[in-house]
N, C-alpha and C positions, 0 to 999 in steps of 0.2 A: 344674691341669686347664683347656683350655679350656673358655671358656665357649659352654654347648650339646651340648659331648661326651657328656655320660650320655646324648644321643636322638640319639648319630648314628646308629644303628640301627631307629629308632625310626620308624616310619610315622607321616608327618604328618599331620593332618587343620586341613586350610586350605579352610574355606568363602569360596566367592564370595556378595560382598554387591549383585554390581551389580545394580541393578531387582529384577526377582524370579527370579534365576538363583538353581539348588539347586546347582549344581556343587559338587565337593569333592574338591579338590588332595591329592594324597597324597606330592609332593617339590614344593623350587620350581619345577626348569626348568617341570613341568608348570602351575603353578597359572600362572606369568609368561607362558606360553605363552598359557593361558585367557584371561588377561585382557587380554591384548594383541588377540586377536581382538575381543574388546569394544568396544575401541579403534577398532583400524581400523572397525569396522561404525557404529559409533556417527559417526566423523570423516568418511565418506564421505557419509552421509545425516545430518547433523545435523538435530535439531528445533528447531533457534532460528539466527539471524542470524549471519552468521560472525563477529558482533565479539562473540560471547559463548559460550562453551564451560563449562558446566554437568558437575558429577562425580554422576553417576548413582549410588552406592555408597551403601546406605540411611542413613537420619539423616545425609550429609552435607550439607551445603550450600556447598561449595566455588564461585565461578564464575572462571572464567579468562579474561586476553581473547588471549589465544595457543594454540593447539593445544599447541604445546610442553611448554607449564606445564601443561596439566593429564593430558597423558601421563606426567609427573611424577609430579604429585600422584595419581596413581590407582596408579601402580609401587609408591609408597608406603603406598598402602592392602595391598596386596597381601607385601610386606617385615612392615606391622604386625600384620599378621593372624599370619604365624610367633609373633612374641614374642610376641602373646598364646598362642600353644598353648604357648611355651616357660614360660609364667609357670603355666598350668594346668596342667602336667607338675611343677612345681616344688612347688607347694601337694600333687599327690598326692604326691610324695615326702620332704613335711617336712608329716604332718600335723598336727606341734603349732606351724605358725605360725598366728598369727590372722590371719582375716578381713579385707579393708580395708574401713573403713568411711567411705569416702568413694565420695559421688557419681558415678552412671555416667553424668552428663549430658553430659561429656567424652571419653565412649568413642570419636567418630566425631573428633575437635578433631584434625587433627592440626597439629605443627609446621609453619610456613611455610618452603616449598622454594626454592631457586632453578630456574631452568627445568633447570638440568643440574647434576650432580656431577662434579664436576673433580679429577685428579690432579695434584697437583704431587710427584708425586715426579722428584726431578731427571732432564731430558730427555724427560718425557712426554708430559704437560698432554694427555691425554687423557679424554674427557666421555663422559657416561653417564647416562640419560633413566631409571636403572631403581636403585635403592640396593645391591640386592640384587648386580647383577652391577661395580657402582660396587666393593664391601664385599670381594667375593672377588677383586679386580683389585689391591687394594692391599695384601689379604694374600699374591697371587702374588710379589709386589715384596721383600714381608717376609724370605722361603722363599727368592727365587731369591737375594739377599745374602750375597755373597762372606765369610767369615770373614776379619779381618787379625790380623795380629799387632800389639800394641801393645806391649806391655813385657815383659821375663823370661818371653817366648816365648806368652806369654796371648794368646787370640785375643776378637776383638771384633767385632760387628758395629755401623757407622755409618747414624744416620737421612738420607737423603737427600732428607729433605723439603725444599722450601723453606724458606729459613733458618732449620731447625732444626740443633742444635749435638749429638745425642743421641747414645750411645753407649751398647752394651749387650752382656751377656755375651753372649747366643744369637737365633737370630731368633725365638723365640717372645715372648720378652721384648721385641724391637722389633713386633713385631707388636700387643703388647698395646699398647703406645706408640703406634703409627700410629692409635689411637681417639683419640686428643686431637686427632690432626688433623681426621679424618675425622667425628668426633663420633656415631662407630657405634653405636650403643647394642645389646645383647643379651637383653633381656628385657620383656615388660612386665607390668604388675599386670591381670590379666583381668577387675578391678572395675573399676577407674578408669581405665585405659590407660593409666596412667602408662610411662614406657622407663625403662628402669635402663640404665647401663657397665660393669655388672656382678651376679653372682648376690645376693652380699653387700648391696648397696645397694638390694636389692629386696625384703632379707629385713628391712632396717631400716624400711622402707618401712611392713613391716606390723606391726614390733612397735611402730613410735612408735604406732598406732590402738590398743592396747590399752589398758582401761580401766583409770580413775585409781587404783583399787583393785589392780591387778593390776601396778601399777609400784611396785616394789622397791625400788631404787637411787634417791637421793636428793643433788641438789648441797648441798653444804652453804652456799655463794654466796648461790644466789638462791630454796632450797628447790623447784625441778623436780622431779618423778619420774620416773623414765626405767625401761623393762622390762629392760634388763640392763645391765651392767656397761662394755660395752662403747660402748654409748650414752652413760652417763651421761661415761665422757673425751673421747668425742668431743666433748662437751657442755662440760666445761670449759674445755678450750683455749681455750676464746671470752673465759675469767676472766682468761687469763694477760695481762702486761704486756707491750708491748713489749721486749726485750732490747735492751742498748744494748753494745755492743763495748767491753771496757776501755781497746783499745789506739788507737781514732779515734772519731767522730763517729758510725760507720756505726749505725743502728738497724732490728734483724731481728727480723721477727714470731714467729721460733720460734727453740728452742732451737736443733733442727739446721741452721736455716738461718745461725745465730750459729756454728756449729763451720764448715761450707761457706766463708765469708766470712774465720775465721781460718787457715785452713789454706789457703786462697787468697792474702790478699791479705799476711799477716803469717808466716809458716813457710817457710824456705828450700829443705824437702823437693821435690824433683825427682825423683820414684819414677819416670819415665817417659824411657826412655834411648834415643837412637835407634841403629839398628844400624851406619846408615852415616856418620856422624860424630861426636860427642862431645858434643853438645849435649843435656839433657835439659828436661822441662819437666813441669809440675804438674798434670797433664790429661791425658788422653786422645787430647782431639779439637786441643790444641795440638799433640805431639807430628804426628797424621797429618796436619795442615795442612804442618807443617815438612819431614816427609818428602816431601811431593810439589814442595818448591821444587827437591829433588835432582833432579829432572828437567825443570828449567825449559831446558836448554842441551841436550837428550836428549830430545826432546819422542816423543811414542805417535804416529805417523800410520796412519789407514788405508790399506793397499795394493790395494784395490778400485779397480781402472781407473773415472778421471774421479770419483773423490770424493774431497775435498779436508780428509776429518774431519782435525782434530789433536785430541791431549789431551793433559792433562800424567799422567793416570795408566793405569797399564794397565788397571785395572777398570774405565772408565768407556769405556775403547776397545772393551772387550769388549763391554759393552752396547749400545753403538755397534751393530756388528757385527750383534747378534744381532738387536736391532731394525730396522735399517734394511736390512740385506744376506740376514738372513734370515726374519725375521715377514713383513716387506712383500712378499717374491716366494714365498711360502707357498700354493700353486694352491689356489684356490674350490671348498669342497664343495660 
């Protein structure tokens, strides 16, 4: 299930913290809307020196010396403010997690920005002053992703991040993937502000704060208590030894990453066949690299008078296309 689906129905309530504004957002475009007016009125009539631009959003104390960065930094306030209602939506609906009992002196701390969020998904490098519409730009990328075929007729979708190698059954599954780029997070602790990358890591969040009394599960290592079961293995792994490869030198910190490395680098198996020649290979993303050399002498041109695109694939021609021949002549609402 995605994360945040249980309240995609669900009416938001998103208070503005700027100054002493009571407003309360009830979707984002609205609250982003709000708070961009803020912006502009506050950036037009600044109360301090223009080599200093101060975040008005209570308990912060943010100061910036670019408008930029702290149009930023304040979009972000406005993105944090959701996950925390997504984390108090979560607590009323699992109410046997406990409490965090950590400090809310870090509610307002947020993470340091860059002045803009940037796409690299290949051919775009397009930026974005606002997380929120940053987050929904790279899941549009996820969805609009061509399915290929890679082997005995299985289709796959490829990550086309910058030098990412990823391959995956569906675009949901790249979607979740595109958080390791983007480092989106979906939720946060409405005590401490903590972000989570997921529901699951949010809910471990609160059961490691349970009292010492109330942890169950026991390493037997280094005597830890952990509240369940599922804590205490993630807890162990940290006991495990390096594995070392029978058949080289190579030394892999987990088991699965010891079977990865033998099935890569020592197994003949070439599950991966290509359609248009004979040649097979042990991967995935080896295989679609190979197939696109078949049209190194047959190259993709665009036939849009006076643009000179080439490609070696057809999906990438298509995007082409779509971006350049049709987004950008797209008449202004």
């Amino acid at each position: 299930m995605a994360p945040g689906s249980k309240f995609k129905n669900v009416e938001l309530i998103l208070p503005c913290e700027w100054k002493e504004c009571c407003f309360v957002g009830k979707c984002m475009e609205e609250f982003c809307n709000h708070i961009a007016e803020h912006l502009d009125e506050y950036l037009q009539h600044p109360l301090e020196t223009a080599e200093q631009y101060w975040c008005w959003w209570r308990s912060c104390e943010f100061e910036a010396k670019d408008p930029r960065e702290l149009v930023t930094h304040v979009n972000f306030h406005s993105y944090y403010t959701k996950l925390k209602f997504i984390g108090c939506q979560l607590w009323a609906l699992h109410q046997d997690l406990p409490m965090c009992l950590k400090s809310s002196c870090s509610w307002h701390q947020l993470p340091k920005t860059s002045e803009e969020f940037v796409c690299h998904w290949e051919n775009c490098d397009v930026t974005f002053n606002n997380p929120v519409w940053f987050y929904q730009h790279v899941a549009n990328h996820a969805y609009a992703t061509e399915e290929e075929i890679i082997a005995d007729q299985k289709k796959a979708v490829y990550c086309h991040w910058k030098d990412c190698l990823g391959v995956f059954k569906g675009k949901h599954k790249l979607w979740d993937h595109l958080r390791t780029h983007t480092q989106e997070r979906v939720v946060a602790c409405p005590t401490c502000g903590g972000m989570f990358s997921n529901n699951t890591k949010f809910f471990d969040h609160t059961k490691r704060q349970v009292s010492e009394g109330n942890r169950m599960f026991v390493c037997q290592n280094c005597q830890k208590h952990f509240a369940d079961e599922r804590l205490l293995r993630d807890h162990m792994r940290r006991h495990v030894n390096h594995v070392t490869c029978a058949l080289c030198d190579m030394v892999c910190t987990s088991v699965s990453s010891l079977k990865a490395h033998t099935r890569f680098r020592h197994c003949n198996e070439r599950p991966f066949h290509c359609h248009l020649c004979d040649s097979s290979f042990k991967n995935a993303y080896d295989l679609h690299k190979h197939v696109e050399t078949h049209n190194d002498s047959d190259a993709y041109s665009c036939d849009v008078e006076g643009c000179g695109f080439i490609s070696r694939t057809l999906q990438t021609l298509k995007r082409h296309y779509k971006r350049v021949h049709v987004e950008l002549n797209k008449p202004s609402k």
